[in-house]
PDB file of N, CA, C and O in Angstrom:
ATOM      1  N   UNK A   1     110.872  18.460  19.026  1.00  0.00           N
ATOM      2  CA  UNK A   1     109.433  18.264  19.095  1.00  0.00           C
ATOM      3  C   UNK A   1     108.695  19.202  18.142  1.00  0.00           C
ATOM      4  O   UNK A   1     107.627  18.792  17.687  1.00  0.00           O
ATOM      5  N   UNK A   2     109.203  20.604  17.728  1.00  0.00           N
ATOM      6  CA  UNK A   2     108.702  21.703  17.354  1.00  0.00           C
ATOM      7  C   UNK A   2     108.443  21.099  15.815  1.00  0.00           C
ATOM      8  O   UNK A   2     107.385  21.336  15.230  1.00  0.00           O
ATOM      9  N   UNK A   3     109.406  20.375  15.273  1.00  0.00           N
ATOM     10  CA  UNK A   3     109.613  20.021  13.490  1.00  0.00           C
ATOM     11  C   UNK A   3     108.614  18.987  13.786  1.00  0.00           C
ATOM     12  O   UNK A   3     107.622  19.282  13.118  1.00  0.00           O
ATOM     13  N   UNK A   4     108.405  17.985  14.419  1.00  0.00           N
ATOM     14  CA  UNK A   4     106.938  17.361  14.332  1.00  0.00           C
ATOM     15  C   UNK A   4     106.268  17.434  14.060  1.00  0.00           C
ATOM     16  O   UNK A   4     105.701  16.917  13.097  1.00  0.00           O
ATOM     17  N   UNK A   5     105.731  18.733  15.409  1.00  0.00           N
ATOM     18  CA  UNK A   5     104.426  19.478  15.304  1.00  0.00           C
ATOM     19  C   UNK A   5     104.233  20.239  13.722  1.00  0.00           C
ATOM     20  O   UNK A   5     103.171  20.360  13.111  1.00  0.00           O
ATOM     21  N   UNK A   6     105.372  20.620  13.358  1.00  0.00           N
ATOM     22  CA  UNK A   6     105.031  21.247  11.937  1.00  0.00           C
ATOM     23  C   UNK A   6     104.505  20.270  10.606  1.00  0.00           C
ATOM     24  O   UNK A   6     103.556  20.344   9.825  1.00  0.00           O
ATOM     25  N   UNK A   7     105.491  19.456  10.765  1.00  0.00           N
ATOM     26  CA  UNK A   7     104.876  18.550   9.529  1.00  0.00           C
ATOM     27  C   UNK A   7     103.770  17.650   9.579  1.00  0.00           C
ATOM     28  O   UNK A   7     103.189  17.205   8.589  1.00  0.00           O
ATOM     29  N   UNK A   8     103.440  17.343  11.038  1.00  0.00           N
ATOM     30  CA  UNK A   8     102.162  16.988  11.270  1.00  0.00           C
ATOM     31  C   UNK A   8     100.869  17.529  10.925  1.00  0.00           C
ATOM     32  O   UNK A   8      99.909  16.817  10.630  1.00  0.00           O
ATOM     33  N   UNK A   9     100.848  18.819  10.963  1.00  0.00           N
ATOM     34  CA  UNK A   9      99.864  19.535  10.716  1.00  0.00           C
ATOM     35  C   UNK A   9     100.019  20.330   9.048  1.00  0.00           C
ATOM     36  O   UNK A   9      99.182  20.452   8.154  1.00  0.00           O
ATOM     37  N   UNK A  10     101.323  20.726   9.124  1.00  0.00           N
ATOM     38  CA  UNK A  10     101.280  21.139   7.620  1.00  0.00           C
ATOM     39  C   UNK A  10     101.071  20.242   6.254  1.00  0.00           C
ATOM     40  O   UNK A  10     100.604  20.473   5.138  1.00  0.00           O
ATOM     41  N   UNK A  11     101.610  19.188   6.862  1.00  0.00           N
ATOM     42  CA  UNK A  11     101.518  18.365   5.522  1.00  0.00           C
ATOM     43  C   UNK A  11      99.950  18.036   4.960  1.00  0.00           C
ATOM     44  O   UNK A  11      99.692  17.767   3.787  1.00  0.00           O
ATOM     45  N   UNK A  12      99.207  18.099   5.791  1.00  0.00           N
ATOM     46  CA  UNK A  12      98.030  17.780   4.987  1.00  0.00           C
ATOM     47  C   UNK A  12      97.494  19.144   4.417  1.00  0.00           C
ATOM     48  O   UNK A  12      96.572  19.049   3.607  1.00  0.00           O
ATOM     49  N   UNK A  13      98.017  20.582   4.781  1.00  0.00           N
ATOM     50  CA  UNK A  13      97.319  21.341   3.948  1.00  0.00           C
ATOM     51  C   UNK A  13      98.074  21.842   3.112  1.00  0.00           C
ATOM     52  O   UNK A  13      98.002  23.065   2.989  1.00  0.00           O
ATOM     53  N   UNK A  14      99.089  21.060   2.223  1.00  0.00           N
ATOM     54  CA  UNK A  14     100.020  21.171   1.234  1.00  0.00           C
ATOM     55  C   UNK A  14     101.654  21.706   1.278  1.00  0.00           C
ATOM     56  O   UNK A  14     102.510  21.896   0.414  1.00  0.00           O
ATOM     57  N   UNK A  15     101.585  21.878   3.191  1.00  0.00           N
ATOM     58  CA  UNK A  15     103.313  22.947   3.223  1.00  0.00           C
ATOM     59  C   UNK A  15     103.767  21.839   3.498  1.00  0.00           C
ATOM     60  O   UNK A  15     103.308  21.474   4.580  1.00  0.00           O
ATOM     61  N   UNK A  16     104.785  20.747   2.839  1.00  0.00           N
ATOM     62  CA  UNK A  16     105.460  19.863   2.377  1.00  0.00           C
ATOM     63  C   UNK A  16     106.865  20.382   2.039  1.00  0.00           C
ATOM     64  O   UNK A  16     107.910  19.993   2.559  1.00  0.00           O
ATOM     65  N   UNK A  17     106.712  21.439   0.970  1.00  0.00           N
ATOM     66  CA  UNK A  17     107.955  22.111   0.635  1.00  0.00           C
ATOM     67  C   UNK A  17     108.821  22.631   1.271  1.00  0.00           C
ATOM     68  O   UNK A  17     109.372  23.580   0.713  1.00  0.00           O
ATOM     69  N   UNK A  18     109.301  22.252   2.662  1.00  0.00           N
ATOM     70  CA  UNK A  18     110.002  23.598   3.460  1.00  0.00           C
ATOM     71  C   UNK A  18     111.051  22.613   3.313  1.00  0.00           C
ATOM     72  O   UNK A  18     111.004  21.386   3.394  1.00  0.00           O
ATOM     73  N   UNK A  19     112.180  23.548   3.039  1.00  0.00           N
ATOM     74  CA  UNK A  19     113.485  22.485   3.322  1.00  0.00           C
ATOM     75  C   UNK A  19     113.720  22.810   4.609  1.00  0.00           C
ATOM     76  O   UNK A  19     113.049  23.520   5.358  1.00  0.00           O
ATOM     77  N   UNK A  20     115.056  22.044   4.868  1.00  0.00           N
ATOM     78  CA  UNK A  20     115.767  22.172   6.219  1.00  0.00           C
ATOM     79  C   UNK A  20     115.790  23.500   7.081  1.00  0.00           C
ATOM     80  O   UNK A  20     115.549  23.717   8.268  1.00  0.00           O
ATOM     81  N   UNK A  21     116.306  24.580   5.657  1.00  0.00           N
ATOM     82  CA  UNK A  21     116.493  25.923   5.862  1.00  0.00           C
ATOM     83  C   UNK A  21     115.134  26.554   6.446  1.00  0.00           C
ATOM     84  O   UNK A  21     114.956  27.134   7.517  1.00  0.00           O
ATOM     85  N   UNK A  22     114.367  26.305   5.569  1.00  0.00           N
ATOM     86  CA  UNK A  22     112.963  26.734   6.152  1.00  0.00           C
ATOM     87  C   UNK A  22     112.008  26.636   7.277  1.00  0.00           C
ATOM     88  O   UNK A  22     111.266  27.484   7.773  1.00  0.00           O
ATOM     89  N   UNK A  23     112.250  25.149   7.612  1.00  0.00           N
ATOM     90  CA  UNK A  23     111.905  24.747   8.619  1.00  0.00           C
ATOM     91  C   UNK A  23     112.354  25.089   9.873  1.00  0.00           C
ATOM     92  O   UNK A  23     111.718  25.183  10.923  1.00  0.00           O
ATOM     93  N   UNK A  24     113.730  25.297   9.608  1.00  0.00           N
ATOM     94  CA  UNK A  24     114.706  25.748  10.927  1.00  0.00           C
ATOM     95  C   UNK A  24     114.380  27.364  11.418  1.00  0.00           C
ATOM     96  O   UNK A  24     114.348  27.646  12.616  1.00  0.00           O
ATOM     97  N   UNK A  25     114.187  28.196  10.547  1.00  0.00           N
ATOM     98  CA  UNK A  25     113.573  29.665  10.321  1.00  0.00           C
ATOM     99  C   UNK A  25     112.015  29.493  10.876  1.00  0.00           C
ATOM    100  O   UNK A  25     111.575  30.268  11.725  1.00  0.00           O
ATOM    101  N   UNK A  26     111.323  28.548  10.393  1.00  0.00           N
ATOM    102  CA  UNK A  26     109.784  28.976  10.679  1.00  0.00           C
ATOM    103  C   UNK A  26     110.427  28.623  12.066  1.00  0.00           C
ATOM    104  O   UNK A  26     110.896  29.609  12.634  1.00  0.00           O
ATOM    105  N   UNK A  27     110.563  27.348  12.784  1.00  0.00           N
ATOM    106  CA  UNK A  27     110.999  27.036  14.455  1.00  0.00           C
ATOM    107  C   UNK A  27     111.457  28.513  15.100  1.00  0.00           C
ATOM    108  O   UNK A  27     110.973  29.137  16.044  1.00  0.00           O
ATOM    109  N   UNK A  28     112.500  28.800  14.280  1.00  0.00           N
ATOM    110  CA  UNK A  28     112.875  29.785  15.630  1.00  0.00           C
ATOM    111  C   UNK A  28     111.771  31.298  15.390  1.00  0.00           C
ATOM    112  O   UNK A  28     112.039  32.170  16.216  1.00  0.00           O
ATOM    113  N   UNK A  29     110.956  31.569  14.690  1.00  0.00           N
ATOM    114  CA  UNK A  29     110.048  32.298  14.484  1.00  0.00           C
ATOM    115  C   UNK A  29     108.864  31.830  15.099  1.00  0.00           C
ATOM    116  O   UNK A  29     108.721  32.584  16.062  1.00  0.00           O
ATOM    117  N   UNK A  30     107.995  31.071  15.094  1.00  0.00           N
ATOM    118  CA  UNK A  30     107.338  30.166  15.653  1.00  0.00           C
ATOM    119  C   UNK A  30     107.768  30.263  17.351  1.00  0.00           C
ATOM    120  O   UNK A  30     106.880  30.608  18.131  1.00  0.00           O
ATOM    121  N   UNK A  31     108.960  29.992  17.810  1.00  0.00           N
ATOM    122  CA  UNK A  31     109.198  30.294  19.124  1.00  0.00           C
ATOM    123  C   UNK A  31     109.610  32.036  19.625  1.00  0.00           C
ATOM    124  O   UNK A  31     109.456  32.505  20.753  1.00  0.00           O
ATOM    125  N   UNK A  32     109.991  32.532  18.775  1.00  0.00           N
ATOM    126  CA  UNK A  32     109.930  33.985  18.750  1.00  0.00           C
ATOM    127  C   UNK A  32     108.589  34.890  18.816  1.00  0.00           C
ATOM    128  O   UNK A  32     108.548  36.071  19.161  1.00  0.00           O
ATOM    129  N   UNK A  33     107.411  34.012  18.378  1.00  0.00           N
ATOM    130  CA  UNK A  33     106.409  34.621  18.913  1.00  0.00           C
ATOM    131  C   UNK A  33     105.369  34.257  19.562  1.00  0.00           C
ATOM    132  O   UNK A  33     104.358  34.892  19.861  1.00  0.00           O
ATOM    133  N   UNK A  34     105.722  33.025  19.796  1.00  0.00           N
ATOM    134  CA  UNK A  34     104.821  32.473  20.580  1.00  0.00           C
ATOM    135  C   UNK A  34     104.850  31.751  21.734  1.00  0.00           C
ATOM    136  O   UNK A  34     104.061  31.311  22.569  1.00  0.00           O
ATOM    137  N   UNK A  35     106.094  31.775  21.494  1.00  0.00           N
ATOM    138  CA  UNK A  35     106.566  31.677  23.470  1.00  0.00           C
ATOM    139  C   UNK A  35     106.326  31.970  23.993  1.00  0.00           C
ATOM    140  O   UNK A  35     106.917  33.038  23.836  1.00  0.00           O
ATOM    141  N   UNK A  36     105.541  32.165  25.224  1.00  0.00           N
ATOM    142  CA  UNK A  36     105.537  32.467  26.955  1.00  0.00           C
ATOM    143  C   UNK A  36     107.019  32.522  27.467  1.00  0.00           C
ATOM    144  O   UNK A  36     107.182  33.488  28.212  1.00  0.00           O
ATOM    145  N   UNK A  37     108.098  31.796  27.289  1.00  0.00           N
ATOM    146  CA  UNK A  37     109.386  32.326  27.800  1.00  0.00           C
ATOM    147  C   UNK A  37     110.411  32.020  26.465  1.00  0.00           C
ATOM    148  O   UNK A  37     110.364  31.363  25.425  1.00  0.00           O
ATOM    149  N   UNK A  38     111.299  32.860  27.120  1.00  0.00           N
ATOM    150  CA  UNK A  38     112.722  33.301  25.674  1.00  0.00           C
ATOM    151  C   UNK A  38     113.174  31.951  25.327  1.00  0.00           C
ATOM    152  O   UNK A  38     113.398  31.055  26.142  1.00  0.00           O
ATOM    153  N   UNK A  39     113.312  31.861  23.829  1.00  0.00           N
ATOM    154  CA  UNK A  39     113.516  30.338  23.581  1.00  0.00           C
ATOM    155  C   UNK A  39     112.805  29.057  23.534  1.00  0.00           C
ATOM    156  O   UNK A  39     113.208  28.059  22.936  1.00  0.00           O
ATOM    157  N   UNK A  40     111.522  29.171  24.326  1.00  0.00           N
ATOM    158  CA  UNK A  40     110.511  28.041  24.378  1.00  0.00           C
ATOM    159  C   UNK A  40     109.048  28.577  23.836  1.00  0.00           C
ATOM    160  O   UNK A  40     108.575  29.705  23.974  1.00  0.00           O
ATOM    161  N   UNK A  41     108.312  27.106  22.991  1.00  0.00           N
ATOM    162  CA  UNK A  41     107.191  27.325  22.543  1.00  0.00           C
ATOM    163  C   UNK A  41     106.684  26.090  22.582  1.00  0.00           C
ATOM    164  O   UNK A  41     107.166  25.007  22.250  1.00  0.00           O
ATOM    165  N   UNK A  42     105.467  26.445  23.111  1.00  0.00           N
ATOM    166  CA  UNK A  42     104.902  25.451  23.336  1.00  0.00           C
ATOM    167  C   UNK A  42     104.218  24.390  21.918  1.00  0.00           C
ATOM    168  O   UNK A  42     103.310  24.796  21.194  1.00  0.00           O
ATOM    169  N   UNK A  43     104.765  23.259  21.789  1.00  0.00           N
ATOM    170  CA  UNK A  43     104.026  22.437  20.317  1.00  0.00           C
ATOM    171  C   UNK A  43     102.477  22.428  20.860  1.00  0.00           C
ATOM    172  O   UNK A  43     101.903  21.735  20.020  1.00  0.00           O
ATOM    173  N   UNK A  44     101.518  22.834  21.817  1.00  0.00           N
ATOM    174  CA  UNK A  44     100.539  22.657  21.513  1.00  0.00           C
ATOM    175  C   UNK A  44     100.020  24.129  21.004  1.00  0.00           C
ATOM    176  O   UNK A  44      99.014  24.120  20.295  1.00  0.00           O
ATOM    177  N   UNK A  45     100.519  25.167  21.256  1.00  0.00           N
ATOM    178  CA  UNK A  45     100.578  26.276  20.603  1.00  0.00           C
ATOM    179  C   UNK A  45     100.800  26.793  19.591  1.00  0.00           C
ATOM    180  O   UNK A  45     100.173  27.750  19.137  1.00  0.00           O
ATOM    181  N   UNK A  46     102.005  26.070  18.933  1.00  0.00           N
ATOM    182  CA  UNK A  46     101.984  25.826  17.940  1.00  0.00           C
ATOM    183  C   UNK A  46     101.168  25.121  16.959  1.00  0.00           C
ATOM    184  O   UNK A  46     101.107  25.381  15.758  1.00  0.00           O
ATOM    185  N   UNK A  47     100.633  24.328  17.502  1.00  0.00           N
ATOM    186  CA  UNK A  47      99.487  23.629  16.738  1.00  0.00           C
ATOM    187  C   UNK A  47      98.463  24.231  16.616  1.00  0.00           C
ATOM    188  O   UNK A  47      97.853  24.253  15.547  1.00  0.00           O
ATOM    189  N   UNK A  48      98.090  24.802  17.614  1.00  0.00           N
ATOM    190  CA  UNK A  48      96.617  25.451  17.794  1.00  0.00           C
ATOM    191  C   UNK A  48      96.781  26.471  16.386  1.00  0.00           C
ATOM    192  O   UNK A  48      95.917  26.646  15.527  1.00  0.00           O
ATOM    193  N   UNK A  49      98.449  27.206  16.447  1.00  0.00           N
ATOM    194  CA  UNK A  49      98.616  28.502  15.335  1.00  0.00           C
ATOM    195  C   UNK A  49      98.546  27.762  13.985  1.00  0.00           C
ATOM    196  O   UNK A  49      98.033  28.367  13.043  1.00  0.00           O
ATOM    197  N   UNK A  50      98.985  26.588  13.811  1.00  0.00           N
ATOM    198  CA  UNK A  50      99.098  25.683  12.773  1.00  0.00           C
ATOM    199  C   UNK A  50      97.255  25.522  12.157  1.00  0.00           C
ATOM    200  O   UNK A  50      96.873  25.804  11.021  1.00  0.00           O
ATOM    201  N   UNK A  51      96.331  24.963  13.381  1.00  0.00           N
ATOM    202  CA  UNK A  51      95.627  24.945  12.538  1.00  0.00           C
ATOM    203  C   UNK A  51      94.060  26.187  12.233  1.00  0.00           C
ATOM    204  O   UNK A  51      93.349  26.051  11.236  1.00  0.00           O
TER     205      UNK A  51
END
């Protein structure tokens, strides 16, 4: 759900470029700090940080 939320929102403000590698790194960073519990993040939280 998390890679969704990313390209949903990134792609229109030009972050297109992330490969696999990147994407997989921003996710577990992305849930590393913005989780409420170890391992989980919320995609609307993520979104909110997205936009």
């Amino acid at each position: 759900m998390l890679p969704r939320v990313i390209y949903y929102h990134a792609e229109p403000k030009g972050f297109t470029a992330l490969d696999t590698d990147e994407r997989r790194k921003f996710v577990r960073r992305a849930t590393a700090t913005l989780g409420d519990k170890p391992g989980q993040c919320s995609p609307y939280v993520l979104a909110e940080a997205l936009l």
